[in-house]
Structure formats: C-alpha cells, structure tokens
C-alpha positions as CSV (number, residue, x, y, z in Angstrom):
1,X,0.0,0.0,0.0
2,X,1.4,3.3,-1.2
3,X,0.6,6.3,1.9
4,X,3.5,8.5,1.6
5,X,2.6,11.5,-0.2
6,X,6.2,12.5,-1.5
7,X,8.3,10.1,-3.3
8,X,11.7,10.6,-0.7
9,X,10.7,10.5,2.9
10,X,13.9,10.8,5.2
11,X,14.1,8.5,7.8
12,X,14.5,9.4,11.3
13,X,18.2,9.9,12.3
14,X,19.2,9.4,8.5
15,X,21.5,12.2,6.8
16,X,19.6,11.1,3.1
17,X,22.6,12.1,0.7
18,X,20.6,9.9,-1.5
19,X,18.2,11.9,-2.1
20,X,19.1,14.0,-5.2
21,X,17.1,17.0,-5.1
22,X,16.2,20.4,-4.4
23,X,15.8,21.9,-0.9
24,X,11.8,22.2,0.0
25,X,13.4,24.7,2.3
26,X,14.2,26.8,-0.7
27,X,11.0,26.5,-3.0
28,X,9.8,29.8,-3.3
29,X,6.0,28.9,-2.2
30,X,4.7,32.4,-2.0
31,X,5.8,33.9,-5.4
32,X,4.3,30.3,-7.0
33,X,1.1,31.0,-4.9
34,X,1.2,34.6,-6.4
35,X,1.5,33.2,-9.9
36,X,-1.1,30.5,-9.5
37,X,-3.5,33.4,-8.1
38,X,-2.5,35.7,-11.3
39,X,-3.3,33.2,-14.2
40,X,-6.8,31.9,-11.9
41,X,-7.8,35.9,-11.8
42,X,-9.1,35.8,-15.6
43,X,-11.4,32.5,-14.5
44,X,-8.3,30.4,-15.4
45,X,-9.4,31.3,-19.2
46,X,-6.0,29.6,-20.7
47,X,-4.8,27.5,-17.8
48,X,-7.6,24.9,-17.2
49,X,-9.0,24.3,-20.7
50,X,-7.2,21.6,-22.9
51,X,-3.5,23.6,-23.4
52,X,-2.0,23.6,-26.9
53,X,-0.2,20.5,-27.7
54,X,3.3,22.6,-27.8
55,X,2.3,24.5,-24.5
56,X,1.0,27.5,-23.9
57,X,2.7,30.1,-26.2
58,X,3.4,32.5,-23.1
59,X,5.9,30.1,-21.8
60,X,8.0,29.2,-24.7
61,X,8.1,32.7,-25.9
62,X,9.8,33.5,-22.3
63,X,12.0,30.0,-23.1
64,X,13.0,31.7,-26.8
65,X,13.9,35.0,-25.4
66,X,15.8,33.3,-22.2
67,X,17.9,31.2,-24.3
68,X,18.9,34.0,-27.3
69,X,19.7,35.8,-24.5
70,X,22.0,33.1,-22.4
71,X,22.9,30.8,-25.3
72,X,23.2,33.2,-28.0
73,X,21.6,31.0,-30.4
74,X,17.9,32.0,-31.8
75,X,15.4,29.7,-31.5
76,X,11.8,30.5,-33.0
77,X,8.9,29.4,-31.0
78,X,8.1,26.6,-33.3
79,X,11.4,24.7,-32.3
80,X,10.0,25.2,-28.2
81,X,8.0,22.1,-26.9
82,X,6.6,22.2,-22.9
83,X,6.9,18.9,-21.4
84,X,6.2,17.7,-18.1
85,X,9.2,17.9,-17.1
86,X,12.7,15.4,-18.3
87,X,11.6,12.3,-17.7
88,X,8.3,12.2,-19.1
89,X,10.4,14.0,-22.4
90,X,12.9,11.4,-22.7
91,X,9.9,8.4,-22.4
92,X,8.4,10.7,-25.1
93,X,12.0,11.1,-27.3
94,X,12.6,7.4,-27.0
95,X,8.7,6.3,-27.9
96,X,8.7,8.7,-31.0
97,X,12.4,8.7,-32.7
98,X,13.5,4.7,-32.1
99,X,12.3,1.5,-33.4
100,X,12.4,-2.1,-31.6
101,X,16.2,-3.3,-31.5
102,X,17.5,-0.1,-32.0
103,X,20.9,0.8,-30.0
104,X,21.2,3.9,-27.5
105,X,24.1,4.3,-25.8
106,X,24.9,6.1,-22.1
107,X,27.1,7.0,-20.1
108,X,29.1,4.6,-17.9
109,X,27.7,5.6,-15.2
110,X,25.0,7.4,-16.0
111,X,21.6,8.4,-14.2
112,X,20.1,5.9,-12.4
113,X,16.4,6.5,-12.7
114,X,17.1,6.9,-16.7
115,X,18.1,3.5,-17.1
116,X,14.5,2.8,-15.9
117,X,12.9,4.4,-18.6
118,X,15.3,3.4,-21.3
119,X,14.4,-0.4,-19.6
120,X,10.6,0.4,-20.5
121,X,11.5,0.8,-24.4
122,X,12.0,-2.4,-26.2
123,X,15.6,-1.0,-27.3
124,X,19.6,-2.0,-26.9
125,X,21.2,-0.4,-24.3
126,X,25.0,0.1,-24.3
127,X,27.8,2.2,-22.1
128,X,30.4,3.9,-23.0
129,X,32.9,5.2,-20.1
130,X,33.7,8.5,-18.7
131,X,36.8,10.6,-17.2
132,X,37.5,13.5,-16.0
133,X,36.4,15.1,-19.3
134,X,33.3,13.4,-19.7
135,X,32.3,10.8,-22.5
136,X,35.0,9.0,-23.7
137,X,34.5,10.2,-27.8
138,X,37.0,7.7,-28.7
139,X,35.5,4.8,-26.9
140,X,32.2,6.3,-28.6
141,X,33.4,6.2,-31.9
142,X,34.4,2.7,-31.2
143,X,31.3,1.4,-30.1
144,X,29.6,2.7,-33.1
145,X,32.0,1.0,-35.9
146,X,31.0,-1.9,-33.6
147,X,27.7,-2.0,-34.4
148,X,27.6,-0.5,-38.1
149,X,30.0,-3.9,-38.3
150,X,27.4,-5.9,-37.5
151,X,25.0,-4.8,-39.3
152,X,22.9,-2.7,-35.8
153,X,21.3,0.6,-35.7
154,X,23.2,3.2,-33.1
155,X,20.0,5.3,-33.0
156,X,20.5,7.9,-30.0
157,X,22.8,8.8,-27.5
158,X,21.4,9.9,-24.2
159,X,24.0,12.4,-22.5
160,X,24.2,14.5,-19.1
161,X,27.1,16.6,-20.6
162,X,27.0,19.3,-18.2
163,X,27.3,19.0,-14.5
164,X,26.9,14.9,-14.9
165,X,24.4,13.1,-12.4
166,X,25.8,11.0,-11.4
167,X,29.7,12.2,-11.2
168,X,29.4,15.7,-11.4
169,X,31.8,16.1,-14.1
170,X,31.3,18.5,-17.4
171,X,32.3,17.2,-21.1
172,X,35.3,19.6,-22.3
173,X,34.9,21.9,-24.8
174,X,36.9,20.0,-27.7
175,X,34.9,16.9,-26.5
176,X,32.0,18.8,-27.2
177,X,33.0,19.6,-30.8
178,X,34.0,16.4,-31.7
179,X,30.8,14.3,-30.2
180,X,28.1,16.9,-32.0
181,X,30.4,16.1,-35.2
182,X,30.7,12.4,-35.4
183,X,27.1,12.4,-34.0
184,X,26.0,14.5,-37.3
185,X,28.6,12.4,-38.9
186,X,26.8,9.3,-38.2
187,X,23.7,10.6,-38.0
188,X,22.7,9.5,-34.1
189,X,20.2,11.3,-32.1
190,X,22.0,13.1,-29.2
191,X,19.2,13.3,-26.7
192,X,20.8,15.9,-24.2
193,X,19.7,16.1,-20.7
194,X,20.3,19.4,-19.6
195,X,18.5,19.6,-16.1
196,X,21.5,21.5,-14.5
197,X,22.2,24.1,-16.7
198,X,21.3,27.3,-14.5
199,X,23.2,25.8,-11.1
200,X,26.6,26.8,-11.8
201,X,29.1,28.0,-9.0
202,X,32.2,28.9,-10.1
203,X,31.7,29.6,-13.6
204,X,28.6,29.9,-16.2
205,X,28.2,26.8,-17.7
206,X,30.2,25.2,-21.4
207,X,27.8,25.7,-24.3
208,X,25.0,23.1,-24.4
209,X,25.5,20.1,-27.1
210,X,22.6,21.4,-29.0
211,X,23.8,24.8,-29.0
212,X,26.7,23.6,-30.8
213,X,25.1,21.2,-33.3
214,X,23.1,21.8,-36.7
215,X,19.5,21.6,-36.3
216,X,18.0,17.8,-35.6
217,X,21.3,15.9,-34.2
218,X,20.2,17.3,-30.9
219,X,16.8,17.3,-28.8
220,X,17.7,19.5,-25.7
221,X,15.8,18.2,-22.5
222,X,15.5,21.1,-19.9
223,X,13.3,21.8,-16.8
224,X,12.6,23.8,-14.1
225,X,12.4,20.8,-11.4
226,X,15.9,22.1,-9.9
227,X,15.1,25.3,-10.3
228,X,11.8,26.1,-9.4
229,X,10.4,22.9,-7.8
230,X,10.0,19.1,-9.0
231,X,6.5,19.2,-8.1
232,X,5.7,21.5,-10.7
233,X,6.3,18.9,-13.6
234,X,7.5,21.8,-16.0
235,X,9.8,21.4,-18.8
236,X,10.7,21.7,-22.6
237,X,12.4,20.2,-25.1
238,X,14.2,22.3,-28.0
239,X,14.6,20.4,-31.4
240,X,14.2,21.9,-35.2
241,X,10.0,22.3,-35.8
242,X,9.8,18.9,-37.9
243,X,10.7,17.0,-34.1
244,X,8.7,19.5,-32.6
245,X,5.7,19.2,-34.3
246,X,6.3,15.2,-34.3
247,X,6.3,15.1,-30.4
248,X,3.1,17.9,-30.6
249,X,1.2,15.4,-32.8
250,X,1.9,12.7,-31.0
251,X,-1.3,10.3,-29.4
252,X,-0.5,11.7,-25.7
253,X,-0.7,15.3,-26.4
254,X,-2.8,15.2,-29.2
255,X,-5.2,13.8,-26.8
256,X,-4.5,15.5,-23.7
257,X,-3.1,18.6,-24.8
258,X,-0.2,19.8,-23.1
259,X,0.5,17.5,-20.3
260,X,0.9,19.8,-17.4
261,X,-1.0,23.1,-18.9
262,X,-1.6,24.8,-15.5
263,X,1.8,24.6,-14.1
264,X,3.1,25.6,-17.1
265,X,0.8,29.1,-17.1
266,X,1.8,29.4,-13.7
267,X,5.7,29.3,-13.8
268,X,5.4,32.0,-17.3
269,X,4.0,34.0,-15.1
270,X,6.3,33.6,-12.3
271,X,9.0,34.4,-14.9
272,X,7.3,37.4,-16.3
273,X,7.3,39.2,-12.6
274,X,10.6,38.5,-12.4
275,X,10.7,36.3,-9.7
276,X,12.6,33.7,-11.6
277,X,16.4,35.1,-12.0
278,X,16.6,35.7,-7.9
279,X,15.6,32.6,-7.5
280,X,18.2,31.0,-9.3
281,X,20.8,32.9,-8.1
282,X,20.1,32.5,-4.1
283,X,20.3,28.6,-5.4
284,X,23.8,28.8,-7.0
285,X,24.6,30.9,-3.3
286,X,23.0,28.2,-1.3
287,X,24.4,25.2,-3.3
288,X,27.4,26.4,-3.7
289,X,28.1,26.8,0.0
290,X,26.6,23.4,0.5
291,X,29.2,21.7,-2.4
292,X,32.1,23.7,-0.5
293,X,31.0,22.3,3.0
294,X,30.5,18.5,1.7
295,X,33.8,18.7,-0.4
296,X,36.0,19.9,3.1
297,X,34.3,17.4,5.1
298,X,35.3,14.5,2.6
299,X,39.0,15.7,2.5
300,X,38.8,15.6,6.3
301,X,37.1,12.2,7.0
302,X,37.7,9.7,4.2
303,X,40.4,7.9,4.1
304,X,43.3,8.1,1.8
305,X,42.3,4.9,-0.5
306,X,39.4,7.2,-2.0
307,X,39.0,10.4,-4.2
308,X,36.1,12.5,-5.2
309,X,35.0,15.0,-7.9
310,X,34.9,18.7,-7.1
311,X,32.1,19.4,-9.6
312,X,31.2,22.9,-11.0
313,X,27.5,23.0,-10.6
314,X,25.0,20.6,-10.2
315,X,23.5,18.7,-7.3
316,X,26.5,15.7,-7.0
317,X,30.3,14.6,-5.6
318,X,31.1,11.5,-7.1
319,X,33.3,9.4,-4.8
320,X,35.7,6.4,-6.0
321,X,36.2,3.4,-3.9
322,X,39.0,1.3,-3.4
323,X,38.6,-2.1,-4.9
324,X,38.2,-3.7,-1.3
325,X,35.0,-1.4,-0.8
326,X,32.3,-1.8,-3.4
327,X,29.5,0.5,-2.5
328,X,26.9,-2.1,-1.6
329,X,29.3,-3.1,1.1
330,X,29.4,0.3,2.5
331,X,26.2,1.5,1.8
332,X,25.0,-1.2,5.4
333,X,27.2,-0.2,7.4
334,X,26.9,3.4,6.5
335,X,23.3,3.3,7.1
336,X,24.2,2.0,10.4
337,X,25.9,5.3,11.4
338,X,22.9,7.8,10.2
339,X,24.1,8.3,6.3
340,X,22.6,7.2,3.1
341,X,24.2,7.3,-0.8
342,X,23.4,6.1,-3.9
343,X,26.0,3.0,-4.9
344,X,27.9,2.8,-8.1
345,X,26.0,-0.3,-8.4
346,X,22.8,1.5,-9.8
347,X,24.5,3.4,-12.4
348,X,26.2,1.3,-13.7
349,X,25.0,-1.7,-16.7
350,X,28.0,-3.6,-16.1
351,X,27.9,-4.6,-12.1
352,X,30.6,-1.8,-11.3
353,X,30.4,-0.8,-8.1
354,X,33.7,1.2,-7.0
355,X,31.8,4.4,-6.7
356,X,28.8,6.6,-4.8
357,X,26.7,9.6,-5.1
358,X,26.4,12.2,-2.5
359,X,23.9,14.7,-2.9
360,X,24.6,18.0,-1.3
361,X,21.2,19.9,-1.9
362,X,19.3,19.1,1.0
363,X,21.5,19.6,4.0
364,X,22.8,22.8,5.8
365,X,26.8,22.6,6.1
366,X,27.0,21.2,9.3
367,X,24.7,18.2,8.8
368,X,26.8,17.8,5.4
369,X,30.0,17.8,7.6
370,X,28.6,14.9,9.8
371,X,27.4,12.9,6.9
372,X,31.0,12.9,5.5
373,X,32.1,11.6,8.9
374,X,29.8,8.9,8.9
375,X,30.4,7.7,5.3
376,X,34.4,8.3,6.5
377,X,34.0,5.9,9.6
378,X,31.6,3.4,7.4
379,X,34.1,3.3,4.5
380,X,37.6,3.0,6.7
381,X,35.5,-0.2,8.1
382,X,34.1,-1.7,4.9
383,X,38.0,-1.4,3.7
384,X,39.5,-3.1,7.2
385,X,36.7,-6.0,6.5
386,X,38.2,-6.2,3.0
C-alpha cells in the first residue's frame, strides 16, 4: 500500500545524501502561490481548458527569449515544446524517434532512474565510459564501428554533458565539438539532458551540445524541477519544428493537450514578474556553499584509498572506492551510522560498483560535515573488513 505523499521520505536519524534534489526549504511557495493566483484571476481562461499540444505560447516565448539571450543562439517558437518535465520528455523522445532493436548508448555511469525508462523501451542499451572530461568520444566512436559492423542501428545517445548526475563532471569543450560532429557524422540522435544548466558555481556553464550542433542531431531536454520545484512537472524540449511538431502530434498530447498546462501558465507567469532570475541565483549561493562544506568534510574524514569530484554545478560529488570497498558493502554499514548514498552499483550496466553519489542539496553545512564523517567511519570499516 502506497501512503506516503512525496516520493523521498527521510528517515528518522538518516543524513539522506541519496536523495538527489532540491531543498523544500528553498521552494519559493509564495511567489508560485502569487502566480497560481494571477493566471486563476481571468477564471483560469488559458490555464484549465485543454493547453495547446506545444504548451501554452506565453511560456516558450519567455523560453525563446531566455535562451537567445543566455545561449546566444535563436530559436523561433516553433522549435519550443513544454513537457512535463525530463523524464516524461525522454519516455516521449525514446517512444517517437527509435524503433524495436535499435541501439542507445549512455554514459558509464549514467543516471540511475534513466536507465529505468530506457528499460521500459524495447531498445539495446550500451555504455560507453567517462573521465575526467566526460564521454570517452574515442570509446564512442568505437562502439559505433562496432555495431555499423554488424549490421545494428546506433540510433541515439542519451547524455548529461554538463554538470553529470551521477559524477558531477562536465564534457570539455573539444569533447564537445567532436561528439556533436561524429554524431551529425553518423547521423545518431544526441538526446541531451540538460537539467543543471542554470546551477553553476564557479563559472557559467560550457555551451550546451545542441547549441553547438546543426538543427536535428540534438533534442535539448530542460526543466525547471531544480530550479523552481520538482513538483511543478515543468519542462521543454528544444529540437528543429519537424521533431517538434512530431512530439506535438503525437497520441498523448494530441489527446491531452499539453501535459501539465496549469503549471506551465503558472511558472510563465512567475518568470514574467521577475521572480525567476533571484531565484536562481540564491540557489547557486545556497548550493554552492553546501558543495564547499561536503567537499571539506570528505577531505577531512575519508580515508586516503578514495578520491572524489569537485564538480562545477549541479546537485552531485562522485566518490571512487578502493577495490576492497564496493559501495553495496558500505552502503550497510553506513546506514548503520545515520548516512545514506546512492551505490555505483545502480548506475552502472556492467555490475561496477567502485563508486557513490552524494547529494549535497538538502543539508545545511554542518549536517553535510557529519554525513562525510559517517560515510568516512563506514568506509575506513568496509575497507579493514576487506
């Protein structure tokens, strides 16, 4: 029987570094209150009918204007999509642009909960590591002479370029190049999830994949779940009109309209009294002293067999684990000791497990100090046992 009413529910005496996202602490209720009372004054006229398959023009003409201005690429309002939100885009992208048996290839490791969806697709799934730098465009290359070899279909690539969940690392700028290249090259969808865009801490973000691409080699998933709040179910997806208009078209939002048409009025308007920008930046303040806090404590408290990412933006530290101390051997005993993380294990299609995710978002700095303590004593143990 399902009776909780959020999907995460900490547990008492738990320091939930599992939980990868935003601070409820942070959600600015009151302005969104504001905004759901300013599109209900007019009787709700465009928010609660049947919204336009794309989304209601308001929002993706705030979307068109955001990104000339950020990105310095124009986009027309035709090429703008409202979704509700990155998952339900990428079930959408993966439903409407591959066939049965085709290949798509992520990140090794890549986000957890993706590999759910991809697992609901009757498609191929394949990895391809990461560095330091991101995808390994070598290894990518590779893999695709692989399967051209024999005959198989690479049909997309799904990719967290920028601020990676889950290692926190960005792809480098010649990276960049060469993927959107041999990706137009080969002609393989790059679907591009590109949640963390806006969080940046110590400097603005590398140019998004599809800002760098020619029209259709990149659909461009973004959201405001990180931003704004999850709850909202608000996001878009940026591709050249034809995608557009096929993902408009489509059964589920020719029938339904746009899928979360209320929310979607709401946060345009929460945009357009300038409530948004603020917002965004008292998160990179917040965050930012939250990644410095977690990333001392770790240096402190875990022994000298690991290392971890110090990542730009984002919501994640990525820790490595010596051999002797796969992360489903820590993750017990940590949980004994009040801290919680998500093991390599999950991320992973291969069985690795030398790796876990911390999540700094939810915690003030001390609680994220005592956390790294915990996992310190938990892992110095799992490592003795070893």
């Amino acid at each position: 029987m399902i009776t909780a009413s959020t999907q995460n529910v900490a547990r008492p005496g738990v320091i939930e570094l599992a939980f990868g996202e935003p601070d409820p602490a942070l959600f600015p209720a009151a302005q969104i209150a504001a905004a759901c009372e300013a599109v209900l004054a007019d009787g709700g006229g465009e928010a609660l009918p049947y919204g336009a398959n794309a989304g209601p023009a308001a929002l993706r003409r705030l979307l068109v204007e955001r990104i000339a201005a950020l990105e310095g690429r124009t986009v027309e309002l035709d090429q703008v999509l409202i979704t509700g939100g990155n998952s339900q885009a990428l079930d959408q992208a993966l439903t409407l642009f591959c066939d049965p048996g085709d290949v798509v290839i992520v990140e090794l490791p890549t986000y957890s909960l993706a590999l759910g969806i991809l697992r609901d697709h009757p498609v191929h799934v394949e990895a391809v590591a990461l560095d330091a730098q991101g995808l390994d465009v070598d290894a990518f290359a590779a893999k695709l002479d692989e399967f051209r070899h024999a005959g198989r279909s690479v049909r997309a690539l799904y990719t967290v370029p920028t601020f990676h969940n889950p290692t926190g690392v960005c792809l480098s700028a010649e990276r960049r190049r060469r993927l959107v290249e041999l990706c137009t090259e080969r002609d393989v969808l790059i679907l591009e999830d590109d949640v963390y865009r806006e969080l940046w801490y110590d400097e603005p973000s590398p140019p998004s994949l599809w800002s760098l691409a020619p029209a259709g080699t990149v659909l461009r998933l973004g959201s405001f779940a990180k931003t704004l709040a999850p709850g909202l179910r608000v996001g878009w997806v940026d591709g050249t009109a034809e995608q557009i208009e096929k993902i408009a078209a489509c059964g589920l939002n020719d029938s339904g309209g746009c899928v979360s048409q209320f929310a979607a009025c709401a946060v345009a308007r929460f945009v357009e009294d300038g409530a948004y920008d603020p917002q965004v930046e008292r998160l990179r303040r917040v965050y930012g002293e939250r990644r410095d806090a977690l990333v001392a404590a770790l240096a402190e408290h875990l022994p000298a067999e690991c290392s971890f990412t110090v990542p730009g933006g984002g919501f994640f530290v990525w820790v490595t684990l010596p051999g002797s101390a796969p992360g489903q051997e820590v993750l017990p005993l940590a949980e004994e000791r009040g801290v919680s993380f998500v093991p390599a294990v999950r991320s992973h299609l291969d069985g690795g497990d030398r790796g876990l995710r911390l999540a700094f978002t939810m915690y003030e700095p001390e609680q994220l100090a005592e956390g790294a303590r915990r996992l310190g004593e938990a892992v110095r143990i799992a490592i003795a046992q070893g």
